[in-house]
C-alpha positions as CSV (number, residue, x, y, z in Angstrom):
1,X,9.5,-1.8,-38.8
2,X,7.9,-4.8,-37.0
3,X,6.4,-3.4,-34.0
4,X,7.6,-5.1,-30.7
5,X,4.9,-7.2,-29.6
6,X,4.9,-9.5,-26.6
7,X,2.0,-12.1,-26.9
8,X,0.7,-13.5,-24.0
9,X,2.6,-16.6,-24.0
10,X,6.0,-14.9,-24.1
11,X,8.2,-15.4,-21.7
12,X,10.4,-12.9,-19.5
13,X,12.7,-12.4,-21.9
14,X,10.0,-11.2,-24.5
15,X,9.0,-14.6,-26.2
16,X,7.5,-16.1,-23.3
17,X,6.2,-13.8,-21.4
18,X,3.0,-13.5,-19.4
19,X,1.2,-9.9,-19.0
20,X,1.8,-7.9,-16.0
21,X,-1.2,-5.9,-16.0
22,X,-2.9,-6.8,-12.7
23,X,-6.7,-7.1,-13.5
24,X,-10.0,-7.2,-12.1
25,X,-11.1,-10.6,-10.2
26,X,-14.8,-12.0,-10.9
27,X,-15.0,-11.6,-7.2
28,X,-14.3,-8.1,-7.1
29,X,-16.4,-7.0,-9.8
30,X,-19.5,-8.9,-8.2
31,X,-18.7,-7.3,-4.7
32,X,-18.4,-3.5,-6.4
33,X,-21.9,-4.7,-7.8
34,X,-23.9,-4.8,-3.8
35,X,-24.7,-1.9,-2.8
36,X,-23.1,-0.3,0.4
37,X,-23.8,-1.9,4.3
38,X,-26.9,-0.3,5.8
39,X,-26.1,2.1,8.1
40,X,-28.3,3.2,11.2
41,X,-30.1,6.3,10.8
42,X,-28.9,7.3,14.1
43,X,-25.5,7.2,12.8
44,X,-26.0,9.1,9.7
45,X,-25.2,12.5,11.0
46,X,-21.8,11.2,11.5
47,X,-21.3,10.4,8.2
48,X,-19.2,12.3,6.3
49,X,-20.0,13.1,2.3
50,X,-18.5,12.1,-0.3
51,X,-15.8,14.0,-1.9
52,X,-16.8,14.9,-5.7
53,X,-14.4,13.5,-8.3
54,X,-12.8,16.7,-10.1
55,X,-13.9,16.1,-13.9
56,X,-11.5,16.3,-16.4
57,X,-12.0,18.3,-19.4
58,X,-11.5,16.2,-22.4
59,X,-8.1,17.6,-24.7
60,X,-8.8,19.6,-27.9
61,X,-7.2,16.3,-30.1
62,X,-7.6,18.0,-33.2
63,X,-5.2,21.0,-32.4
64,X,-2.6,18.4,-30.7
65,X,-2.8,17.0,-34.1
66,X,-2.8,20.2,-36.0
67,X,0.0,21.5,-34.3
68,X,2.4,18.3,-33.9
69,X,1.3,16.1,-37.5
70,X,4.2,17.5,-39.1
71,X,7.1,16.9,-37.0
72,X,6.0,12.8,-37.0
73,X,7.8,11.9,-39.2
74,X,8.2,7.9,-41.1
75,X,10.8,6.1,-41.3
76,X,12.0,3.2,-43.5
77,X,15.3,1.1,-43.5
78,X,16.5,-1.1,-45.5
79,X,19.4,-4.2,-44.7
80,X,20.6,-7.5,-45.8
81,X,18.9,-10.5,-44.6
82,X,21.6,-12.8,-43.4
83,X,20.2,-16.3,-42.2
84,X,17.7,-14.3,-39.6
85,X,14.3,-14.7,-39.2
86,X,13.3,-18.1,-40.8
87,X,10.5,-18.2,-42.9
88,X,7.1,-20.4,-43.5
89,X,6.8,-22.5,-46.8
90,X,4.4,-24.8,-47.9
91,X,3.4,-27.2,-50.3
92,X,4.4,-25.1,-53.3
93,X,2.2,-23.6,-55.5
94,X,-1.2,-21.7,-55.5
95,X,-3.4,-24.7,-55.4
96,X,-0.4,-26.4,-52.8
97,X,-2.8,-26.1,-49.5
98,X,-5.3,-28.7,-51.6
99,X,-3.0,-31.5,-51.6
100,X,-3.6,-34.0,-49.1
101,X,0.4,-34.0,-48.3
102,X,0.7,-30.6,-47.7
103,X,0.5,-30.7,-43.7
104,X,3.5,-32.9,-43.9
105,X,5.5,-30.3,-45.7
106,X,4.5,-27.2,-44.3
107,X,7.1,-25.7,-41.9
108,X,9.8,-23.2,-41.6
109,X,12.8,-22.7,-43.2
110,X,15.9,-19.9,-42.9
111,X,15.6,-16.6,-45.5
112,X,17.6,-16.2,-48.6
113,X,20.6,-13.8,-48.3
114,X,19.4,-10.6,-49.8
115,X,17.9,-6.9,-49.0
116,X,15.0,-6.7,-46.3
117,X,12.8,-3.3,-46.1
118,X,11.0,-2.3,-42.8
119,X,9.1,0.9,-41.5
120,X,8.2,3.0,-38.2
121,X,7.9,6.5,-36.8
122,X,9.6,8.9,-34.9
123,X,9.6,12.6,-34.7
124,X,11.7,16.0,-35.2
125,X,12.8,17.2,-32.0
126,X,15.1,20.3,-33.3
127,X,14.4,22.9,-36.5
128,X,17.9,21.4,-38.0
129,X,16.7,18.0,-38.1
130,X,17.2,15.7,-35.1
131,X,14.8,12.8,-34.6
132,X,14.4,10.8,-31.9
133,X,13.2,6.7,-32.6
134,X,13.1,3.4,-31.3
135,X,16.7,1.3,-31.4
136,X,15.2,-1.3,-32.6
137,X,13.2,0.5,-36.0
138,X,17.0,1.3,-37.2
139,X,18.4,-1.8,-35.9
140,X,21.1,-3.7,-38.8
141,X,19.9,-0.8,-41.2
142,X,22.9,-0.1,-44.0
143,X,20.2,2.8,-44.9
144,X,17.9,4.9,-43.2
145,X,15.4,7.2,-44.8
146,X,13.4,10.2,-42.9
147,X,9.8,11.0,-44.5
148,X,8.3,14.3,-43.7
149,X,4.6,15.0,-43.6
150,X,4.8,17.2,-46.9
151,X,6.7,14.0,-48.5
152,X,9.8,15.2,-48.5
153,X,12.4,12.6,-48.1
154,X,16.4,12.5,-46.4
155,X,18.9,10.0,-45.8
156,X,19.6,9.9,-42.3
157,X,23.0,9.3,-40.0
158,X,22.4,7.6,-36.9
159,X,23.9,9.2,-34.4
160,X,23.7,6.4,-32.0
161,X,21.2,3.4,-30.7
162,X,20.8,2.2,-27.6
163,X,19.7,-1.2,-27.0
164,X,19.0,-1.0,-23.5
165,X,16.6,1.6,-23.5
166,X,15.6,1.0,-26.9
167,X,16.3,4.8,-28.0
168,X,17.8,6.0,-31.0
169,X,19.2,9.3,-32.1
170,X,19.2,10.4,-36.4
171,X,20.4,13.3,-38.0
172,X,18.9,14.6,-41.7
173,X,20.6,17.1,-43.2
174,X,17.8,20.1,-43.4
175,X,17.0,23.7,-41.7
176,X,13.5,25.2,-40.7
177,X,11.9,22.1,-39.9
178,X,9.0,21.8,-37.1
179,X,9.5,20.2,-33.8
180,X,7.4,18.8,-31.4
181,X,7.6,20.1,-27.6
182,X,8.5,18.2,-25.1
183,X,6.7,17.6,-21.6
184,X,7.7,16.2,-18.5
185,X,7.0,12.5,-18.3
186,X,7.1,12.5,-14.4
187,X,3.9,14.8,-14.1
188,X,2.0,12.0,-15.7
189,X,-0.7,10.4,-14.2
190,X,-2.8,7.1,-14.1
191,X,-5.8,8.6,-15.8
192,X,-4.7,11.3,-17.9
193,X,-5.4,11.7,-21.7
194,X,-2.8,10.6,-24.5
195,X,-2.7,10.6,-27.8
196,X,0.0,8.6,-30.5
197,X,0.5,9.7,-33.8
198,X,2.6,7.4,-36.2
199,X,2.5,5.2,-38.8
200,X,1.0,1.5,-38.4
201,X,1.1,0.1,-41.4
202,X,2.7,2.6,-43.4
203,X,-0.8,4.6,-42.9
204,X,0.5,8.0,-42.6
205,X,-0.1,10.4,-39.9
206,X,-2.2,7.9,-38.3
207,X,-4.0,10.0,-34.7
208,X,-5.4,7.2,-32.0
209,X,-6.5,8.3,-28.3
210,X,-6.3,6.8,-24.7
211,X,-5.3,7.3,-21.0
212,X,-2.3,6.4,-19.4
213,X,-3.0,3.1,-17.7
214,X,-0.1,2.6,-15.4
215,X,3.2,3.9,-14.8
216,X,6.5,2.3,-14.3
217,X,6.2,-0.7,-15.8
218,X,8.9,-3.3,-15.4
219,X,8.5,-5.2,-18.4
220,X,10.4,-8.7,-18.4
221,X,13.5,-8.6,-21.0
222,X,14.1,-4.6,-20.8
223,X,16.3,-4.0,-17.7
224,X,15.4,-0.5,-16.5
225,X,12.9,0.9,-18.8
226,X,10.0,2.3,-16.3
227,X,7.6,2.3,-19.3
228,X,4.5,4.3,-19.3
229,X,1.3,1.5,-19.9
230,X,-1.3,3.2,-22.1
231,X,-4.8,2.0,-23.8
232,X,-3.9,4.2,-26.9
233,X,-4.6,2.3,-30.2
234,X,-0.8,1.4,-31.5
235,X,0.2,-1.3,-33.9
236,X,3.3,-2.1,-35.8
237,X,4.5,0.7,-37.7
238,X,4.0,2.7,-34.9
239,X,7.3,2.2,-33.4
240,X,9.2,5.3,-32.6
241,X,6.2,7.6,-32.9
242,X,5.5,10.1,-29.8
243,X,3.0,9.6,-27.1
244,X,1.3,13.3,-26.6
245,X,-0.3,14.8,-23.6
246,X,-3.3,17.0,-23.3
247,X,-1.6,19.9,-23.5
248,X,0.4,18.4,-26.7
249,X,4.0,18.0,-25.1
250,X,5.3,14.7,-26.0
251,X,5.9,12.6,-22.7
252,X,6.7,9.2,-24.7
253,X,7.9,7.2,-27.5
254,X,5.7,4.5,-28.2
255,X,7.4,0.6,-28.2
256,X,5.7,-1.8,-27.2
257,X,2.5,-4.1,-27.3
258,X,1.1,-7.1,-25.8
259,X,-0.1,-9.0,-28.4
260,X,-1.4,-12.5,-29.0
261,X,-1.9,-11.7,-32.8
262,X,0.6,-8.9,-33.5
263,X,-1.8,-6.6,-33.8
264,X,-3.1,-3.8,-30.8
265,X,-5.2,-6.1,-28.5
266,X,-6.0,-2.7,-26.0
267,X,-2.0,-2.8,-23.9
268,X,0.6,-0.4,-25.1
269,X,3.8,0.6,-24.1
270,X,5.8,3.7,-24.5
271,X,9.4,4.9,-23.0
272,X,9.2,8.0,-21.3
273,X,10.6,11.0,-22.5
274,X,12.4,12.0,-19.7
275,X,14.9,8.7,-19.9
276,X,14.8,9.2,-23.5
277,X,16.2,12.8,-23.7
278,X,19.1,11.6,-20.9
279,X,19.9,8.8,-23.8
280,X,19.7,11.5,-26.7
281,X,22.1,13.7,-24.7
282,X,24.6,11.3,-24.3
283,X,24.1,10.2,-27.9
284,X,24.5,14.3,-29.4
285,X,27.3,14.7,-26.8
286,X,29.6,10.9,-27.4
287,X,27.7,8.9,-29.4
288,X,27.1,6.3,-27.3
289,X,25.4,5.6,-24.0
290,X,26.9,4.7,-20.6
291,X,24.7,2.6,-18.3
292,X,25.4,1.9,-14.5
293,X,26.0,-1.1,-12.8
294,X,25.3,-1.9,-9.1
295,X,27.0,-5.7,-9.4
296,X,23.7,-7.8,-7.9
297,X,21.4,-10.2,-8.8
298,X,18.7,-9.2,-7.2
299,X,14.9,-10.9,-6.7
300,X,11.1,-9.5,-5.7
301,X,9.9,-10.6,-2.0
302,X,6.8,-11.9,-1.7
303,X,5.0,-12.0,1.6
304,X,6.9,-15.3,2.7
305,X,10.2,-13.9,2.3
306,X,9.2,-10.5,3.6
307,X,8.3,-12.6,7.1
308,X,11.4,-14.4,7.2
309,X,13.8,-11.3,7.1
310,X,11.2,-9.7,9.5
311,X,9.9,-6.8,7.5
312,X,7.1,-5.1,7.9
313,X,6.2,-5.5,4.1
314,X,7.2,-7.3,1.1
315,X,9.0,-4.1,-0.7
316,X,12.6,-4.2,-1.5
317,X,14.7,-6.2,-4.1
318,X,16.8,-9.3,-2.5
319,X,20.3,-9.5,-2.9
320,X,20.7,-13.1,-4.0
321,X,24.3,-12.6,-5.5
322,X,27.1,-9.9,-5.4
323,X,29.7,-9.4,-7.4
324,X,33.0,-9.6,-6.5
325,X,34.8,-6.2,-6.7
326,X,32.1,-5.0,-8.2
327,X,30.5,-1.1,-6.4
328,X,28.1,-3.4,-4.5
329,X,30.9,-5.0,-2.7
330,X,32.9,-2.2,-2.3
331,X,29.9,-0.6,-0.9
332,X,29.3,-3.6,2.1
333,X,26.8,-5.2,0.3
334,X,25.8,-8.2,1.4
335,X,23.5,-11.3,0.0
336,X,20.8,-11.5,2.2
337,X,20.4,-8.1,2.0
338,X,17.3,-6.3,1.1
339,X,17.7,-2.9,-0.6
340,X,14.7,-0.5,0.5
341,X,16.1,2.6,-1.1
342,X,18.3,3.7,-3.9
343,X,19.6,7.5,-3.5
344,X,16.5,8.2,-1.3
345,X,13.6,6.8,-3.6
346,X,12.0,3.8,-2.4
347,X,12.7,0.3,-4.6
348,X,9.3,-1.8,-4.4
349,X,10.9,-4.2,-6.8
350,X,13.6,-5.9,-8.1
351,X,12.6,-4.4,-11.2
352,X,12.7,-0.8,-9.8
353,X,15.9,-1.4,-8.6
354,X,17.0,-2.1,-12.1
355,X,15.7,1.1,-13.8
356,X,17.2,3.2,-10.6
357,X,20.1,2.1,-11.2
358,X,20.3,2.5,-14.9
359,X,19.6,5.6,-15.0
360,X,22.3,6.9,-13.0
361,X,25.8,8.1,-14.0
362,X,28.3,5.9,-14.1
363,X,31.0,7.3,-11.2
364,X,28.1,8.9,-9.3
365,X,27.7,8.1,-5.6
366,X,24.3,6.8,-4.8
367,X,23.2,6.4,-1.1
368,X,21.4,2.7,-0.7
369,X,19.2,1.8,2.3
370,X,19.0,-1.6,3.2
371,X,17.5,-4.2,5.7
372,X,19.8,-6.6,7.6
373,X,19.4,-8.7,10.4
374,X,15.9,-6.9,11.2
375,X,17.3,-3.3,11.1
376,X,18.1,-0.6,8.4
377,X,21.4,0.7,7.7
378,X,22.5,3.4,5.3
379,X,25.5,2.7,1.9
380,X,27.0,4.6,-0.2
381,X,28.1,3.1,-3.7
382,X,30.1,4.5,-6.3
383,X,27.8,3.2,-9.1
384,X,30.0,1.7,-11.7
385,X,29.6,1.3,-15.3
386,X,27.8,-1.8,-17.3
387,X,30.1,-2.5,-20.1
388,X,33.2,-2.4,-18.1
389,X,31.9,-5.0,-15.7
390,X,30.4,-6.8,-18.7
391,X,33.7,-6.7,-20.2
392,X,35.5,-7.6,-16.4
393,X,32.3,-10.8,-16.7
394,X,33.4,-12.0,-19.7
395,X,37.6,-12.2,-19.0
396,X,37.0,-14.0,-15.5
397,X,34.9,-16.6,-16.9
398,X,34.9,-18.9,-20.2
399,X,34.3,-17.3,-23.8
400,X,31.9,-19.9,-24.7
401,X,29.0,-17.1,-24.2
402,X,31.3,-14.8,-26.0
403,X,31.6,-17.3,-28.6
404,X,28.1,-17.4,-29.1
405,X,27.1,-13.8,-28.6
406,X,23.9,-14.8,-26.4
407,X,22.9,-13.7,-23.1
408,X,21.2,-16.4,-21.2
409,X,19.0,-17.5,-17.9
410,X,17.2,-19.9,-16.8
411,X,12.7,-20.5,-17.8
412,X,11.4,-20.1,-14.2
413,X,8.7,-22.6,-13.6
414,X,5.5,-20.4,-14.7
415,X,7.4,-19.4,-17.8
416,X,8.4,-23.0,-18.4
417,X,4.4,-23.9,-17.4
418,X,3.8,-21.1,-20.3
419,X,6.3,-22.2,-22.8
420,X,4.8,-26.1,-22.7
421,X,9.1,-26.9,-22.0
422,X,10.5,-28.6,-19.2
423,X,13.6,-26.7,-19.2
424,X,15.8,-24.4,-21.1
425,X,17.6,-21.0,-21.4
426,X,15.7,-17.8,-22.3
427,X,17.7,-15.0,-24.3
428,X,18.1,-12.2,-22.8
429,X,20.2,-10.5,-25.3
430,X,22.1,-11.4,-28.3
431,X,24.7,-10.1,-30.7
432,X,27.4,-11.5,-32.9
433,X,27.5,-15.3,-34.7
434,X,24.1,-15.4,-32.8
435,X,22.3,-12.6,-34.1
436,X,23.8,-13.2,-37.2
437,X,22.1,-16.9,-37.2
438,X,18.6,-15.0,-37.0
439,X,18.3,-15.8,-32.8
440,X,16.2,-12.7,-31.3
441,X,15.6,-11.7,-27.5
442,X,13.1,-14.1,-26.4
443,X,13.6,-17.5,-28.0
444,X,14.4,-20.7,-26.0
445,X,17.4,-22.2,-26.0
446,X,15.7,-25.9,-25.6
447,X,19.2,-27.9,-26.7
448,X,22.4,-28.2,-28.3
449,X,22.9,-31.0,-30.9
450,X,20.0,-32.1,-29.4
451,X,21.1,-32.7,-26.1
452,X,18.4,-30.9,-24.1
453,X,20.2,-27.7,-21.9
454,X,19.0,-26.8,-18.0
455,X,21.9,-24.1,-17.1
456,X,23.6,-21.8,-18.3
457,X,26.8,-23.8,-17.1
458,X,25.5,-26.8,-19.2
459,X,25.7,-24.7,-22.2
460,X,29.3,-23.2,-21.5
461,X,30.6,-26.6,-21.2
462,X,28.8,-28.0,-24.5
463,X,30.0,-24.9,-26.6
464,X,33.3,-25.4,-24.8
465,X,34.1,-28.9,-26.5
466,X,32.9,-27.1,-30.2
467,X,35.3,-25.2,-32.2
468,X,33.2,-24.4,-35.2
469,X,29.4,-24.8,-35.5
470,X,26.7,-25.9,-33.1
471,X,22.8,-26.5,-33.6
472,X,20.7,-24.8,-31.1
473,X,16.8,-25.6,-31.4
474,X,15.3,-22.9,-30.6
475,X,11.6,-22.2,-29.6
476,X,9.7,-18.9,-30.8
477,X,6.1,-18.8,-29.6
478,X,4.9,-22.4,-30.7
479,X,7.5,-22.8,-33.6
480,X,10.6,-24.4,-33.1
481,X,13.5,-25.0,-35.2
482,X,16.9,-26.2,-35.2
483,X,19.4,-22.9,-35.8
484,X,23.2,-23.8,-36.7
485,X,25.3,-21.2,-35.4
486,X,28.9,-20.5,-36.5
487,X,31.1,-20.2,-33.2
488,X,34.2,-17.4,-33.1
C-alpha cells in the first residue's frame, strides 16, 4: 500500500499542507556558535557546575529484531479500480517522449475499471492471529492477504477500520503464532531510541533506526491523532508496521511521512499504541469505533488574541462556534470562550483539544476549564458521540454535502499562498459518489462547472440546482483535473 505521504506543499487537509516541525533559525545556530559571556573571576565561585547529561546506552537492535521479525507480518490487498486515482499518459509509444508534440499531449487521465493490487505491514498482536494495521492499507480491499515471516500466507477478515484514527483490526485463521509486546506509548520521550520494521517496497523484514523527535503531533487533516514524530527511516510499504522501543515493546504503528518526493525525506509519523489498542478494543468488542464529540469549532491563539481576552499566555483553543444542542451547549459553553483544560489536562491547542476529546467515551462526563471575561470557571460536559451529531449535521442542513459525500473547509490564506490558488475548498474527508469519482482527502475543490467556489455555502447551493452529475476540478499537488461526479 501507498504510504501516506504529505509533501511540503500539501495543505491542511493532507494535499496542501506545510510541515509543522519547528526548526532551527540561521540566527540561532550562529548565536549557539559564540562562546558563553565572560564572567569576572571574582564571580566564579558563585557559579554553579554544570549538571552532566546522563548518557544513554544505545539498544541491543539486533535482539529487538531477533525477537519481534516474525510477528511483522506483510500485507497485500487487492480491489477494483473504479474511476479513482487518474493516471499520466503520454505521447504513446516507446519512442513517444521524442516527438516534438508530445508536451501537448502529455497529461492525466481517469484509470480503467479493473483489479488494483497494493502492499503494507502490520504485526501479530495475539498467538491466534490478530493483527493490528493502518485503515488506510486495507482501505476498498474485496481481499486481504496476511504474509508471515516463514512465508506462510492467510486470507484475512477485517474486523473493523477506523478512518479517524487510521487503525485497523484483521483476523487470520491460525494458532501458535508469535506476537509482539506491547509498551506504553506515554513513557516515551523526545530522545529515546526507536526502531521500525516493515516492508517498504515489498522488501521484507526491512529494520531502520532513530529517535523519537516529538510527541503529540497535530497533523492537519487527522482530527485527534497525537502522533509520535520520529527520524526512523520509513517509506511506502511501511504502512502499518510497528514502531519498537529499546526495550522492544512496540509503542507505534508507523503512518505517515512528509514527503516532497514520496519517498522518506528524514520526518515520520507513527500512531501511538496506546490510542491504537482503545480502537482495537472497541473493534474485537463491536466492530466498530465510537468517537466523541464536544459540538465546537474551535481555533489556536496567538499572542494577539491571547492579549485581547487578557491571558497570561496564548494556550487554550478558541470557541469560535457552538453547536446548538450539542454537549458544549448543554454544558454553558460559550463562543468567546477559551478552553484551558479538558478533564484536568491542559489543551495548548486547538489541536489538543481535538485529540482530548476523541479519545473519550462517548456518554462520559468530562470536566472543562475555561477563560471568560478575564477569569476561569469550571464545566462539566457529557461528551457526546460524533456520528450521531454528524448524522443530527446532516438532517438540519441541505443534502447537497450528503449528495456528494465530501467534507469541506475553506484554504486559509498560507495554504492558499502554498497551493498557488486564490480560493477553494480543501477535503477533509470523503466517501460515497465522491470517493467513488477517485477524490482523496487533500485535493482542492477549485470549481464546479467551472464556476470557481469560495465557501462551502457556495457549493451547497451549486450542487443544490444539480440533480445528476457535476464537474469538480480538482487540484492534487500541482496537477489538476476536471472530476465528474455522479450526485445521489
Amino acid at each position: 500500500m501507498q504510504f501516506r505521504t504529505r509533501t511540503l506543499v500539501w495543505s491542511a487537509a493532507g494535499l496542501l499542507a506545510v510541515g509543522t516541525a519547528t526548526g532551527l533559525s540561521a540566527q540561532g545556530l550562529i548565536q549557539a556558535a559564540h562562546p558563553p559571556t565572560a564572567v569576572a573571576v571574582s564571580d566564579t565561585s558563585q557559579i554553579a557546575p554544570p549538571q552532566p547529561v546522563p548518557l544513554m546506552t544505545a539498544p541491543n537492535y539486533r535482539a529487538i529484531v531477533s525477537r519481534n521479525q516474525a510477528a511483522v507480518v506483510g500485507i497485500t490487498t487487492a480491489g477494483p479500480i473504479t474511476t479513482a486515482g487518474p493516471q499520466e499518459f503520454s505521447f504513446g509509444g516507446p519512442n513517444g517522449d521524442d516527438n516534438p508534440l508530445a508536451p501537448f499531449f502529455r497529461g492525466r487521465m481517469p484509470r480503467p475499471h479493473g483489479v488494483q493490487h497494493a502492499q503494507g505491514s502490520g504485526f501479530l498482536i495475539s498467538a491466534d492471529g490478530l493483527v493490528l494495521t493502518n485503515a488506510h492499507v486495507v482501505d476498498g480491499a474485496k481481499e486481504v492477504t496476511v504474509k508471515l515471516s516463514d512465508h506462510r500466507e492467510y486470507k484475512a477478515k477485517v474486523l473493523g477500520a477506523d478512518k479517524s484514527s487510521d487503525i485497523a483490526v484483521l483476523k487470520i485463521d491460525a494458532r501458535d503464532l508469535p506476537a509482539v509486546t506491547l509498551g506504553d506509548s506515554d513513557k516515551l520521550g523526545v530522545g529515546d531510541y526507536v526502531l521500525a520494521i516493515g516492508e517498504p517496497f515489498g522488501l521484507e523484514e526491512t529494520a531502520t533506526a532513530g529517535i523519537v523527535s516529538a510527541k503529540g503531533r497535530s497533523l492537519p487533516g487527522d482530527g485527534y491523532v497525537p502522533f509520535i514524530q520520529t527520524d526512523a527511516a520509513v517509506n511506502p510499504g511501511n504502512s502499518g508496521g510497528p514502531l519498537f522501543d529499546a526495550s522492544g515493546s512496540v509503542v507505534g504503528i508507523n503512518a505517515q511521512i512528509y514527503s516532497n518526493s514520496g519517498g522518506f525525506q528524514g520526518v515520520s509519523f507513527a500512531i501511538p499504541i496506546n490510542l491504537a489498542v482503545q480502537v482495537k478494543d472497541q473493534i474485537v468488542k463491536t466492530g466498530k469505533v465510537a468517537h466523541s464529540r464536544l459540538g465546537v469549532e474551535v481555533q489556536t491563539l496567538n499572542q494577539s488574541l491571547a492579549d485581547s481576552f487578557k491571558l497570561k499566555s496564548p494556550n487554550g483553543a478558541l470557541v469560535a462556534k457552538v453547536v446548538p444542542d450539542s454537549a458544549a451547549a448543554q454544558a454553558g459553553i460559550k463562543v468567546g470562550d477559551v478552553i484551558l483544560k479538558f478533564n484536568g489536562a491542559p489543551i495548548i491547542d486547538a489541536g489538543q483539544l481535538s485529540q482530548r476529546v476523541g479519545v473519550a467515551t462517548p456518554g462520559e462526563k468530562a470536566t472543562i476549564e475555561i477563560w471568560r471575561d478575564g477569569k476561569s470557571l469550571d464545566l462539566t460536559a457529557v461528551v457526546g458521540n460524533a456520528a450521531t451529531l454528524a448524522a443530527n449535521d446532516d438532517a438540519s442542513g441541505d443534502s447537497s454535502q450528503a449528495k456528494l459525500g465530501l467534507a469541506l473547509r475553506p484554504l486559509n490564506p498560507e495554504e492558499r499562498q502554498q497551493a498557488g490558488v486564490p480560493g477553494g475548498l480543501v477535503v477533509e474527508d470523503v466517501q460515497g459518489r465522491a470517493a467513488e469519482a477517485g477524490i482523496q482527502p487533500g485535493d482542492v475543490v477549485l470549481s464546479v462547472d467551472g464556476t470557481p467556489v469560495q465557501s462551502v455555502a457556495q457549493l451547497r447551493k451549486m450542487v443544490k440546482d444539480h440533480d445528476k452529475q457535476i464537474a469538480l476540478l480538482i487540484q492534487r499537488g500541482d496537477a489538476r483535473v476536471f472530476v465528474p461526479v455522479t450526485l445521489g
